[in-house]
C-alpha atoms as a printed R data frame, in Angstrom:
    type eleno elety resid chain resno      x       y      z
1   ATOM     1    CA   UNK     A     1 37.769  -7.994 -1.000
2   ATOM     2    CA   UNK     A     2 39.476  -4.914 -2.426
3   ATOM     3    CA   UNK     A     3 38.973  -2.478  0.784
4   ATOM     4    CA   UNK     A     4 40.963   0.216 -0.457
5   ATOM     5    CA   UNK     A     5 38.383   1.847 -3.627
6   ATOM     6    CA   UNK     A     6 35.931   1.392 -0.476
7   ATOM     7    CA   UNK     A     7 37.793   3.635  1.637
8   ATOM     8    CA   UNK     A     8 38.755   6.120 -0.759
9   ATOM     9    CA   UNK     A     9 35.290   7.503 -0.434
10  ATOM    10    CA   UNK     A    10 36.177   8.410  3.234
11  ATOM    11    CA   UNK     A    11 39.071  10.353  1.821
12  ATOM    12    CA   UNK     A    12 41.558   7.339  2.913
13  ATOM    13    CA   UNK     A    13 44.096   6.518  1.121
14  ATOM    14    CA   UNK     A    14 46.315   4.368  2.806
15  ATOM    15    CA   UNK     A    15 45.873   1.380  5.281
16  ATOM    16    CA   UNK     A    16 48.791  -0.402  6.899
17  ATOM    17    CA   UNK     A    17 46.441  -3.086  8.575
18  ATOM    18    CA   UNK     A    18 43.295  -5.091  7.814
19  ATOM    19    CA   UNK     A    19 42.132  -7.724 10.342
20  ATOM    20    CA   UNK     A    20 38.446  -9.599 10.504
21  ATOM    21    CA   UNK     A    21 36.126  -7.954 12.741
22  ATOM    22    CA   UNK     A    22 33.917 -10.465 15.181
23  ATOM    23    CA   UNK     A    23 29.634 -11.323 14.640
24  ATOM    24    CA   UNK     A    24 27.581 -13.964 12.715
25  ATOM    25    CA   UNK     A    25 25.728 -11.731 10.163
26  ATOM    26    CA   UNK     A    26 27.589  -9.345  8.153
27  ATOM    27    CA   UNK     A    27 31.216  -9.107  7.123
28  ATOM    28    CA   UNK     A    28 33.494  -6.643  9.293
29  ATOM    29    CA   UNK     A    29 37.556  -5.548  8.810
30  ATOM    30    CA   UNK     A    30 39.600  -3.847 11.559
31  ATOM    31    CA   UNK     A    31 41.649  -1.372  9.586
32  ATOM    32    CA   UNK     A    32 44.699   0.378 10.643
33  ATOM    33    CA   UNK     A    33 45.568   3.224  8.334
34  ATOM    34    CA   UNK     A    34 48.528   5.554  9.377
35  ATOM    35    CA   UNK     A    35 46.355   8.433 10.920
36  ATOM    36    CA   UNK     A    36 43.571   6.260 13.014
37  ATOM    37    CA   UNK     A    37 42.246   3.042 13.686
38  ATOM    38    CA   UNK     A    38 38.236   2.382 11.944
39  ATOM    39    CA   UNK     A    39 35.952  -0.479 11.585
40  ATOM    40    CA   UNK     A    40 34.725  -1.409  8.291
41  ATOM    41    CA   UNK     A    41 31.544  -3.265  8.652
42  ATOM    42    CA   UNK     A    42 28.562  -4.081  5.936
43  ATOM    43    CA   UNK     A    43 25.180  -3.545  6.136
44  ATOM    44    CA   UNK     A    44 23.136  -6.576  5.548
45  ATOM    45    CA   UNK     A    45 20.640  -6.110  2.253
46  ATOM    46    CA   UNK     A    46 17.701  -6.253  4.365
47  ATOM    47    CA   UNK     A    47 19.213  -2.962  6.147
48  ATOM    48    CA   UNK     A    48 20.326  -1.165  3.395
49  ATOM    49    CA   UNK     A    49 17.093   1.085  2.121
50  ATOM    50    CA   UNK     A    50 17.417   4.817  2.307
51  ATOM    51    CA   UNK     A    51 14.853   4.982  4.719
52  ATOM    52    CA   UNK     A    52 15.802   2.226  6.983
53  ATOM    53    CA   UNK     A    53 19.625   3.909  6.959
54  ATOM    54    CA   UNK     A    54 18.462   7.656  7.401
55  ATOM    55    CA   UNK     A    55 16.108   5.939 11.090
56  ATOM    56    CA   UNK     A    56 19.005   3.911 12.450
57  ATOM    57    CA   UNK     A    57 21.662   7.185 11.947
58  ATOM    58    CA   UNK     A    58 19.173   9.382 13.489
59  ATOM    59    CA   UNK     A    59 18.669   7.715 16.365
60  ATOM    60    CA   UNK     A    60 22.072   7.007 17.097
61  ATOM    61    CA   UNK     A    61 23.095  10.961 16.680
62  ATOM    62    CA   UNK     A    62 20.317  11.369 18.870
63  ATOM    63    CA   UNK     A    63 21.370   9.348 21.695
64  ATOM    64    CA   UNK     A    64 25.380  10.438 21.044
65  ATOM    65    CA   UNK     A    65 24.093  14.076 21.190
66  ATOM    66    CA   UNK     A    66 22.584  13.130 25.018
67  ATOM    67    CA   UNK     A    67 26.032  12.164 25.802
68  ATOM    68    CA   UNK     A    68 25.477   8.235 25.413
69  ATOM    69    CA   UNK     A    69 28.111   5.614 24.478
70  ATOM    70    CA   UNK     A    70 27.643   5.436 20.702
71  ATOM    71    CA   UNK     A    71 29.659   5.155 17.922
72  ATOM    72    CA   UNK     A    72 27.960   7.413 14.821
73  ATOM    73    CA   UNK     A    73 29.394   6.114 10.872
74  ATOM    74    CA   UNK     A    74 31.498   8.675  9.136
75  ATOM    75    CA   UNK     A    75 30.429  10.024  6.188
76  ATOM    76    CA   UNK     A    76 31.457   9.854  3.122
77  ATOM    77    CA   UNK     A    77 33.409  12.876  1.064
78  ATOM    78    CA   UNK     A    78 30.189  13.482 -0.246
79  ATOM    79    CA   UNK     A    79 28.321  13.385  2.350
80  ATOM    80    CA   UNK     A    80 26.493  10.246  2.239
81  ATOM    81    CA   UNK     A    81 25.787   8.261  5.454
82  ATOM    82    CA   UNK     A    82 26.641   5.518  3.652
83  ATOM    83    CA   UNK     A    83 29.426   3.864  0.983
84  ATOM    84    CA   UNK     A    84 27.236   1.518 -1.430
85  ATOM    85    CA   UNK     A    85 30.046   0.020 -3.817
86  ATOM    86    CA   UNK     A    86 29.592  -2.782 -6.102
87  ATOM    87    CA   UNK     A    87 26.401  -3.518 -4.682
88  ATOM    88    CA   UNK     A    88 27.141  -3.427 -1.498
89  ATOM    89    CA   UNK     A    89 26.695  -1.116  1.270
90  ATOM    90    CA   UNK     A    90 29.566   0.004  3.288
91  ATOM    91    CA   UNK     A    91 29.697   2.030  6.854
92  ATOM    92    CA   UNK     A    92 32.951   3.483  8.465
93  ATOM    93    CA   UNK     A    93 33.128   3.957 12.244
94  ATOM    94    CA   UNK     A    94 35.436   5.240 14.233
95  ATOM    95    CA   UNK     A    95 37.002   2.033 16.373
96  ATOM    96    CA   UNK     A    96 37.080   2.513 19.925
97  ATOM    97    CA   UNK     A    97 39.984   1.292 21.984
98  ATOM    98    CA   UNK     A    98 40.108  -0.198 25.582
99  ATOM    99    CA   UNK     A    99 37.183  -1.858 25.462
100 ATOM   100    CA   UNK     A   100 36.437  -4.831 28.164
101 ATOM   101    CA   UNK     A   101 33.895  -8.259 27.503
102 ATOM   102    CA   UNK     A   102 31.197  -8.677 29.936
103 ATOM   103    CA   UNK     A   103 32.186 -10.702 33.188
104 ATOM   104    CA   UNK     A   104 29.433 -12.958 33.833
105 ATOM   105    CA   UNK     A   105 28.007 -12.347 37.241
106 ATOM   106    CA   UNK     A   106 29.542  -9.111 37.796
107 ATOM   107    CA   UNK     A   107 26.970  -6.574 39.424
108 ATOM   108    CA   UNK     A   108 28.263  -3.326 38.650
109 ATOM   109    CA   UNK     A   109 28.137  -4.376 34.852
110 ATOM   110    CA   UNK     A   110 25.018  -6.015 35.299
111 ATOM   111    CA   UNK     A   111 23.687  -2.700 36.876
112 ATOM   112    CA   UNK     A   112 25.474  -0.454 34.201
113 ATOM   113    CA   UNK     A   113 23.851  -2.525 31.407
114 ATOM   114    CA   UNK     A   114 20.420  -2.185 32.637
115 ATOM   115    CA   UNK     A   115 21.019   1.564 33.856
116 ATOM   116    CA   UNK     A   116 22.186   2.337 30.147
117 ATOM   117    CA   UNK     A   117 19.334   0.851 28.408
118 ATOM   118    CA   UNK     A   118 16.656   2.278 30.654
119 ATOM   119    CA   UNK     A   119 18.463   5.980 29.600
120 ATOM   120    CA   UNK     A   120 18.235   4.714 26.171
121 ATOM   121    CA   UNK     A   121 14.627   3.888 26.095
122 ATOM   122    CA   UNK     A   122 14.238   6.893 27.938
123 ATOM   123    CA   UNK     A   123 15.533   9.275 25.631
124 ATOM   124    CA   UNK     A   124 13.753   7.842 22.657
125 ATOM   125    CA   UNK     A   125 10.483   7.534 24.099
126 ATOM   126    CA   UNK     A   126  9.016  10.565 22.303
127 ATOM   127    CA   UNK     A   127 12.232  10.846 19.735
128 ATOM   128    CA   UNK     A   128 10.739  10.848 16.248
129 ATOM   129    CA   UNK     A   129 13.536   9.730 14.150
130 ATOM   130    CA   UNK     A   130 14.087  10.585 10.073
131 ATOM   131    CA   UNK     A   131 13.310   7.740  7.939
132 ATOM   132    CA   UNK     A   132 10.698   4.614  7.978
133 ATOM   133    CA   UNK     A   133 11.360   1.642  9.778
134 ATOM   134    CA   UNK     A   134  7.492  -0.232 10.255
135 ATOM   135    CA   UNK     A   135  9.248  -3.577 11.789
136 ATOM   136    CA   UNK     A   136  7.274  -6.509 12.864
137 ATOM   137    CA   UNK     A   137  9.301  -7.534 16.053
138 ATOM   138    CA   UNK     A   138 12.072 -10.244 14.667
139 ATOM   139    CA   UNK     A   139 11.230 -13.077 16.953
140 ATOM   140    CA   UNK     A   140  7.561 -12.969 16.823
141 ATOM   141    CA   UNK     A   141  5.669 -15.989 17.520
142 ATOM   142    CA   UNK     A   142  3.663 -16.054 14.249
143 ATOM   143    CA   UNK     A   143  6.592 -15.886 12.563
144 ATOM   144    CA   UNK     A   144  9.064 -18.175 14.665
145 ATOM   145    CA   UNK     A   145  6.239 -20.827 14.164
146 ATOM   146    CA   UNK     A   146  6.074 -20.454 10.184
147 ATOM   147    CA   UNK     A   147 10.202 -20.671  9.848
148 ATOM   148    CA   UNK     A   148 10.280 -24.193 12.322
149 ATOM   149    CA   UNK     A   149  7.369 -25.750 10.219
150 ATOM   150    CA   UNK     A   150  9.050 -25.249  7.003
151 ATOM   151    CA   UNK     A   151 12.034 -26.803  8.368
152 ATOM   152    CA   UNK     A   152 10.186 -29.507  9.960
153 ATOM   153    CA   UNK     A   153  8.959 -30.076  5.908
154 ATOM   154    CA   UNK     A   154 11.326 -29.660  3.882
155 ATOM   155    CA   UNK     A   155 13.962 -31.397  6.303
156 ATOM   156    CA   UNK     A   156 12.079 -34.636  6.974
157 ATOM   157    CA   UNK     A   157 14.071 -36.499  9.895
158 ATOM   158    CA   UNK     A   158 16.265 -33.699 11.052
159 ATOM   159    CA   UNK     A   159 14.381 -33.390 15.029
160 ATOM   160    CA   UNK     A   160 14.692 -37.623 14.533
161 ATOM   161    CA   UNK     A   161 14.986 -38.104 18.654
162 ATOM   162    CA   UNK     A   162 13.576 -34.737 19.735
163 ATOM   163    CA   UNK     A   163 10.184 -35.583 18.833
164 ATOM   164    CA   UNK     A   164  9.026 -34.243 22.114
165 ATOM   165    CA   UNK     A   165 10.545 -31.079 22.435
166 ATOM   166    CA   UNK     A   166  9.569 -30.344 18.962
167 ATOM   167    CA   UNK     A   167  5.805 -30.905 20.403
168 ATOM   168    CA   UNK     A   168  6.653 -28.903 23.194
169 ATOM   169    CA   UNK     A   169  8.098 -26.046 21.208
170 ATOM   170    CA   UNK     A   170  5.129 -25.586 19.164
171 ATOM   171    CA   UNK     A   171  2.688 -25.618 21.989
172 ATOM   172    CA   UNK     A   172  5.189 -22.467 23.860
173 ATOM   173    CA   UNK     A   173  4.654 -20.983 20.596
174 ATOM   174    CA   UNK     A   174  0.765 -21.381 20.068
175 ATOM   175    CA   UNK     A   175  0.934 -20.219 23.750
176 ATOM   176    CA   UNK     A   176  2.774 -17.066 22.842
177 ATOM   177    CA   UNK     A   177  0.267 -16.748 19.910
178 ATOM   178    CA   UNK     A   178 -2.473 -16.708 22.239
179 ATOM   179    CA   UNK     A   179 -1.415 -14.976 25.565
180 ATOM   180    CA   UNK     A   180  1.635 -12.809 24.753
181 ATOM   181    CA   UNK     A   181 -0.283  -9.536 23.545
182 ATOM   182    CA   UNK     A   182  1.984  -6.945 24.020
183 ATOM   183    CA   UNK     A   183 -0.265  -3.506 22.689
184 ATOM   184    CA   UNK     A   184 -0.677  -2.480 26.560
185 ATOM   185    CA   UNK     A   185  2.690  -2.757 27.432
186 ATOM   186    CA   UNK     A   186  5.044   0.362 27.619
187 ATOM   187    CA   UNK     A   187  6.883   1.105 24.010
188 ATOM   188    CA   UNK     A   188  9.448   3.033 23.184
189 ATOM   189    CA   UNK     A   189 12.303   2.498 19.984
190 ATOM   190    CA   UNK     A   190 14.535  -0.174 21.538
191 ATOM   191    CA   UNK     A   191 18.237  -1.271 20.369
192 ATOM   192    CA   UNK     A   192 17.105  -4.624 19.020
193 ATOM   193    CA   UNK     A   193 19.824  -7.236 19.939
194 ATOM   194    CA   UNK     A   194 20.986  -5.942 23.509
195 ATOM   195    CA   UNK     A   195 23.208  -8.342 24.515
196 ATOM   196    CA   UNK     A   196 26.868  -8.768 25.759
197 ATOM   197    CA   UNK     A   197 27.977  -9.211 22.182
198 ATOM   198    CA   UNK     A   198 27.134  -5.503 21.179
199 ATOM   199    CA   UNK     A   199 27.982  -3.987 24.924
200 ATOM   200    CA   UNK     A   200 31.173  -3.354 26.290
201 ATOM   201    CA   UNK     A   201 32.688  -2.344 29.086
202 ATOM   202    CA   UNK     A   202 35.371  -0.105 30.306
203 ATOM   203    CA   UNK     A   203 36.068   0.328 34.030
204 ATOM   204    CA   UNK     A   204 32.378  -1.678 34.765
205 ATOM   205    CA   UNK     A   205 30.626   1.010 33.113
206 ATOM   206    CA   UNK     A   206 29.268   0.436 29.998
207 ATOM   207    CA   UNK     A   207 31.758   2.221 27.244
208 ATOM   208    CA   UNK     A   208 30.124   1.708 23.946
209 ATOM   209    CA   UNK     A   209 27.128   0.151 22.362
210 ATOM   210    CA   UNK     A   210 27.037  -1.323 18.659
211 ATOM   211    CA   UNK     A   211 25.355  -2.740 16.268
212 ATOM   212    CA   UNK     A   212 21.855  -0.688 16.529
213 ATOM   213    CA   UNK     A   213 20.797  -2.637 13.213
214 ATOM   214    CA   UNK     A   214 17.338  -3.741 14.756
215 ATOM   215    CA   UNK     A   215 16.428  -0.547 16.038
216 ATOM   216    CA   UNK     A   216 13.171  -0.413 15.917
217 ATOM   217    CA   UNK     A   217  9.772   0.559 17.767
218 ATOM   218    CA   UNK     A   218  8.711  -2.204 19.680
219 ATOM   219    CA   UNK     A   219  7.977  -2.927 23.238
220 ATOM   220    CA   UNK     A   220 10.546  -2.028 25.495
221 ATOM   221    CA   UNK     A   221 10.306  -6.367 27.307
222 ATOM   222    CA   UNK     A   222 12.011  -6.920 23.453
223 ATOM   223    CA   UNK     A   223 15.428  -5.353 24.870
224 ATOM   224    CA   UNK     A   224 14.476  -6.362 28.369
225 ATOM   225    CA   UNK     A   225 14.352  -9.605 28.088
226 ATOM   226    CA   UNK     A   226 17.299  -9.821 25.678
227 ATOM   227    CA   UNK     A   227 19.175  -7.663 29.034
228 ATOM   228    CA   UNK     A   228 18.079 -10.073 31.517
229 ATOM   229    CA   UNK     A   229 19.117 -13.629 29.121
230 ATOM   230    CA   UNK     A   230 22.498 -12.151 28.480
231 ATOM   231    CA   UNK     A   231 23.320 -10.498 30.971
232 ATOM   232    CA   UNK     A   232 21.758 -11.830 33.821
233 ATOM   233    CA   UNK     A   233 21.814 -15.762 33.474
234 ATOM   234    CA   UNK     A   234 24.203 -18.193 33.790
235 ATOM   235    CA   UNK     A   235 26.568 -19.803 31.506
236 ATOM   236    CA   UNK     A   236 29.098 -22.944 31.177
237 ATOM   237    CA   UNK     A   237 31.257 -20.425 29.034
238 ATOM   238    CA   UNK     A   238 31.588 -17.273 27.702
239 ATOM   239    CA   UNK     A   239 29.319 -15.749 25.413
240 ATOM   240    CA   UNK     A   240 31.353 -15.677 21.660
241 ATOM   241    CA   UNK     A   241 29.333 -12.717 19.562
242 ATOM   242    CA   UNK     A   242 31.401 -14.380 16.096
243 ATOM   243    CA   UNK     A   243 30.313 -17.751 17.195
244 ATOM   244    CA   UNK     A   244 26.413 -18.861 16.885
245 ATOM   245    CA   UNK     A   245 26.553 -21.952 18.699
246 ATOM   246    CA   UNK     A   246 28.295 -20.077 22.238
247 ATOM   247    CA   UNK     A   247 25.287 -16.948 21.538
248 ATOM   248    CA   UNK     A   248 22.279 -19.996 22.078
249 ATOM   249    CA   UNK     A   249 24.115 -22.264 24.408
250 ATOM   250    CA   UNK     A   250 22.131 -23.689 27.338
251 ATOM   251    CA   UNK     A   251 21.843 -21.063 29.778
252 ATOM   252    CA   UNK     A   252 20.375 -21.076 33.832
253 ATOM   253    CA   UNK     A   253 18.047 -18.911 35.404
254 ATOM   254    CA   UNK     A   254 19.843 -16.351 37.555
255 ATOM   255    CA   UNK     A   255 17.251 -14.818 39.768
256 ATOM   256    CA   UNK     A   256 19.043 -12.483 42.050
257 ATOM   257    CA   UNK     A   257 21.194 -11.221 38.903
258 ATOM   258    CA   UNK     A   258 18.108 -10.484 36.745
259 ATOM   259    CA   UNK     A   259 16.667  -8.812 40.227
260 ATOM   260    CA   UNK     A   260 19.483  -6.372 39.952
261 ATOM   261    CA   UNK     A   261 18.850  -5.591 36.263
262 ATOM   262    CA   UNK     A   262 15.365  -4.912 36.821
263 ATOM   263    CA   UNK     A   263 15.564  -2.794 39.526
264 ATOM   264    CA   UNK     A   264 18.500  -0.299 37.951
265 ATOM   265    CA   UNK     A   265 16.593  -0.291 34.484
266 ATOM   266    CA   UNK     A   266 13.431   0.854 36.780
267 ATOM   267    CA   UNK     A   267 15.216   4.191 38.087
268 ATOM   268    CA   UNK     A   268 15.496   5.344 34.186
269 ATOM   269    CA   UNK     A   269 12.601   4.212 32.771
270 ATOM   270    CA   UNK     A   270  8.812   2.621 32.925
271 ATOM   271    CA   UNK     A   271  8.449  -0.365 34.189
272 ATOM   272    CA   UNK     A   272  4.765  -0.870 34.919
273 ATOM   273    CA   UNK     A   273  3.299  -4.203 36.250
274 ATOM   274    CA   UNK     A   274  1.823  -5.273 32.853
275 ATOM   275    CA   UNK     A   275  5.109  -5.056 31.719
276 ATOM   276    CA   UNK     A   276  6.303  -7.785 34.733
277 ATOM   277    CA   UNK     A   277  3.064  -9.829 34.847
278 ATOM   278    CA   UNK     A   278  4.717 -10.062 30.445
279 ATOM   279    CA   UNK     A   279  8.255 -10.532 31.480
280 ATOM   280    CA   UNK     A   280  7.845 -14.174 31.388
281 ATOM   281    CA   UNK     A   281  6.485 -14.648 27.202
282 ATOM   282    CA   UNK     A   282  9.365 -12.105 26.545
283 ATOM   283    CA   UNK     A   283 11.669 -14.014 27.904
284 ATOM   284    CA   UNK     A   284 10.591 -17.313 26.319
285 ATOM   285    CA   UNK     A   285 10.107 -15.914 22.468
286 ATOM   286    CA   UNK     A   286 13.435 -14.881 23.045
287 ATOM   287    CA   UNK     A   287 14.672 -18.057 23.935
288 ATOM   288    CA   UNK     A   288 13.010 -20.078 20.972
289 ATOM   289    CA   UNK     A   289 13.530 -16.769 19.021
290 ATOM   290    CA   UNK     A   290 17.145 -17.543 19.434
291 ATOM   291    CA   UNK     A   291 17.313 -21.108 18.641
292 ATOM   292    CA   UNK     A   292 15.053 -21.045 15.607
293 ATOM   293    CA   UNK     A   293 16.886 -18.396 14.026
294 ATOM   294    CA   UNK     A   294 19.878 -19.959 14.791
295 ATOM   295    CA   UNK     A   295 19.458 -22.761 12.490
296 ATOM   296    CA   UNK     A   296 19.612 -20.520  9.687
297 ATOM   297    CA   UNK     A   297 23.285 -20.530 10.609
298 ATOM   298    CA   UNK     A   298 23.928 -24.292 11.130
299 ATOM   299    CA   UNK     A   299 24.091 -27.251  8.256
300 ATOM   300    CA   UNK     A   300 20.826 -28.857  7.827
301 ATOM   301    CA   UNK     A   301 22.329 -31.991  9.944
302 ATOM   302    CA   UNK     A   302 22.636 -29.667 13.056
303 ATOM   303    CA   UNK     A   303 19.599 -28.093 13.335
304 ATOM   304    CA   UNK     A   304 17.569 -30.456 14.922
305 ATOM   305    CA   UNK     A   305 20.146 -30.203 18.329
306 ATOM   306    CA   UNK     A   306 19.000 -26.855 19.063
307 ATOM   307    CA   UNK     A   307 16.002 -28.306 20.321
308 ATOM   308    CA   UNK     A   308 17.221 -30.523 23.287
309 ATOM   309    CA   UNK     A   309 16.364 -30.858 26.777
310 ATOM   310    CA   UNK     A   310 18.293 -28.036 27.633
311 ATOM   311    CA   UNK     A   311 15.658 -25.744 26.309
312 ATOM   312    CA   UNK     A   312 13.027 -27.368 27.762
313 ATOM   313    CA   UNK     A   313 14.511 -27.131 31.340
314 ATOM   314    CA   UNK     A   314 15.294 -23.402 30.701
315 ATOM   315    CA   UNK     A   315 11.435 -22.381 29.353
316 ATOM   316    CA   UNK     A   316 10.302 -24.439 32.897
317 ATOM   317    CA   UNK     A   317 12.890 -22.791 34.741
318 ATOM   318    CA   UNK     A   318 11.442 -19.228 32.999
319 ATOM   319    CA   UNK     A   319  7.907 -20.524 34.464
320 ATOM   320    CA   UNK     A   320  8.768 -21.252 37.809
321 ATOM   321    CA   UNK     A   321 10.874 -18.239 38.500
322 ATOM   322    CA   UNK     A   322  9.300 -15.335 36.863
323 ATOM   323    CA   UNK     A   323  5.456 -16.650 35.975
């Protein structure tokens, strides 16, 4: 694309580098101009609404104005929080150097991560934010069951060999249907997608958190258990945000890590003992959650290997540890 007419809304009008940004679901340019260093990123359509735009600014100038690690877009020369330009919608943030990944299995970051979103939830426990955002959660059962179903019949033969897990899958899910009711447990507006893809580091404390696209209010086990998957279990490699495949890769139950997250997201905020005897259908709606979305994002021949033993061993291991 033509990113210059875009910028010149910010009042930019020169760049002397453009470079791809990283994720899986919206388009992103690192741009160098002579002055400062931005990130260009789109909004997908589903996000772009007046009133969806005017609840996720609000809450992040609410949480920068309590002094937390958050990037707020620019606006426009005319004020707008947004650039829409040839149907398209456009935001402008300011791109923050010296940022570190997440090293799996370190404890300070683990602690940092959980610290940070306990603050978070904290502070926008009673925020009420501009806008209208009335979000069903994103991986909820009801809905995670409907998607796989329509794949199962309009893709006859793609889970050929994984007949069983399929099975399995569905019962989880008519499980999570019955048992995971989550109006008792504590809510607050959560982040959305907290994961090591959209939290980074700098000197093992967390240094800036992106991508509040899914901010929403929901229960706070939907950031939680996102916390405790990503940050807490264990891996064969690292976690690639750009890369779909590396974000759902089998993963292992890490007790003692996701002990540590629990009990530094506890000295910010609530967590009550509905909200632990619940841990365990958060954790596995976000697991399915994960790898049902996922094959959105994968040719039609691929989808059926995100259901393979490896998921099955992880929702037992789920059950044994923390049910």
């Amino acid at each position: 694309m033509d990113i210059l007419p875009v910028l010149r809304n910010y009042g930019i009008e020169e760049i002397t580098s453009v470079s791809t940004g990283g994720g899986t679901a919206c388009s992103k340019y690192i741009i160098q101009t002579p002055a400062k260093k931005y990130l260009l990123r789109e909004r997908r359509k589903e996000f772009c609404p007046l009133e969806i735009i005017l609840f996720d600014r609000s809450v992040m100038e609410h949480l920068r104005k309590n002094s937390m690690p958050v990037v707020v877009a620019e606006k426009t020369l005319s004020g707008e929080a947004v650039c829409r330009f040839n149907d398209r919608t456009y935001e402008l943030l300011e791109y923050v150097e010296g940022l570190e990944d997440f090293v799996p299995g370190d404890k300070d970051q683990i602690t940092s991560a959980a610290h940070t979103l306990g603050k978070m939830h904290r502070l926008l426990h009673n925020f009420k934010p501009e806008g209208k955002k009335d979000w069903q959660r994103e991986f909820h059962p009801y809905l995670l069951k409907s998607e796989l179903e329509e794949h199962v019949r309009n893709l006859p033969g793609i889970f050929n060999g994984s007949e069983d897990t399929l099975v399995r899958v569905f019962q989880e899910l008519d499980m999570l249907i019955e048992d995971f009711q989550t109006d008792n447990l504590t809510h607050t507006i959560v982040h959305g997608d907290y994961t090591t893809a959209n939290v980074k580091f700098r000197n093992g404390k967390v240094g800036s958190i992106f991508d509040f696209d899914w901010t929403s209010f929901q229960n706070t086990l939907y950031d939680i258990s996102r916390g405790i998957i990503y940050f807490c279990f264990g891996r064969n490699a690292p976690v690639d945000g750009s890369d779909i495949l590396s974000l759902v890769q089998p993963c292992q139950v890490e007790t003692e890590n996701s002990r540590v997250f629990i009990d530094s997201y506890r000295k910010e905020f609530t967590f009550t003992g509905n909200d632990a005897e619940n841990l365990p259908y958060a954790l596995k709606e976000t697991i399915l959650g994960a790898r049902i979305r996922a094959m959105r994002k994968v040719p039609d021949t691929e989808k059926g290997n995100l259901l393979d033993s490896s998921l099955l061993k992880l929702l037992d291991s789920i059950e044994n540890s923390f049910g």
